[in-house]
C-alpha positions in Angstrom: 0.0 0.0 0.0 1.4 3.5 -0.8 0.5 6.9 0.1 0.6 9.8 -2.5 -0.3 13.5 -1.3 0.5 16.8 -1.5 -0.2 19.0 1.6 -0.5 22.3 1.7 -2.1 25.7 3.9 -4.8 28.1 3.7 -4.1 30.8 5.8 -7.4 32.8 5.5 -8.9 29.8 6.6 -6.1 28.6 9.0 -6.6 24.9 7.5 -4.0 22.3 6.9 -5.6 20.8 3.7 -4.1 17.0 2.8 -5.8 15.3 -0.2 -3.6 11.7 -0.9 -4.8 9.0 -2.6 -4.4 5.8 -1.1 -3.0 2.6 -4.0 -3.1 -1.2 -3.0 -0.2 -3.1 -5.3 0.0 -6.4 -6.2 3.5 -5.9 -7.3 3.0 -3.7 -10.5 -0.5 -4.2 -10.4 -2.9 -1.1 -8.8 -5.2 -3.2 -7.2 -7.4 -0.3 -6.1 -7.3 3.4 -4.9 -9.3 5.2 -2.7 -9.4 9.4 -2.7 -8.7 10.7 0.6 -9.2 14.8 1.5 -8.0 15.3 5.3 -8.6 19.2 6.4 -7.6 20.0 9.8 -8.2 23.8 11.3 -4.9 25.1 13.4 -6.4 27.1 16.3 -5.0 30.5 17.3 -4.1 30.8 21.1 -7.2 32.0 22.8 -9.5 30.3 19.7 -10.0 27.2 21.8 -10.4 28.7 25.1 -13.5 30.2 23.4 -15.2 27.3 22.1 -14.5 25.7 25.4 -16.2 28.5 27.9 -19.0 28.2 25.4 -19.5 24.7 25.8 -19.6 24.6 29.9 -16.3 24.4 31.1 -14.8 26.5 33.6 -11.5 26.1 34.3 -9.6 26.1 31.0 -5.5 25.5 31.6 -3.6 26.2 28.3 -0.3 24.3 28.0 2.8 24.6 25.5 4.2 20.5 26.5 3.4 17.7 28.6 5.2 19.4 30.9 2.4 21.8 31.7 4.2 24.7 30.5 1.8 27.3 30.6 1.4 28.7 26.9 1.4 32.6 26.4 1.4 33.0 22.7 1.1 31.2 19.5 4.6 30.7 19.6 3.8 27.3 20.9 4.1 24.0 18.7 1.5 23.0 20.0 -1.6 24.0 22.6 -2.7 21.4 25.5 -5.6 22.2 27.1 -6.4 20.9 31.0 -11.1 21.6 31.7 -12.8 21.2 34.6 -16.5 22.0 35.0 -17.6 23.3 38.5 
């Protein structure tokens, strides 16, 4: 099985789009191939937080690691977030 894609950013939209198409071989033979579109949206720091509050949680913790750094920009490589509902 092989992967083929091509991925690529929109920044207006702040989406990470990946279409690949997925081949089954039988040696040189394509066996079949299925289309595959992933999009995934790259939140700003504070964007989550939002959504979050909105949905009922209270305590929101924003982390930079596993660590628990505490994440003060969108410096970060990547955002963690700790909820509790009181």
């Amino acid at each position: 099985m092989t992967l083929r894609s091509k991925n690529y950013y929109d920044e207006s939209s702040q989406t990470q789009f990946s279409p690949g198409i997925y081949e089954l071989y039988d040696g040189a033979r394509l066996l079949k191939s299925e289309l595959m579109d992933f999009q995934t949206h790259l939140y700003k720091f504070g964007e989550m937080e939002q959504l979050l509050t909105e949905i009922g949680f209270t305590a929101i913790r924003t982390y930079s690691s596993f660590k628990k750094e505490q994440a003060i920009n969108d410096e970060c490589e990547m955002f963690l977030f700790e909820c509790t509902v009181s």
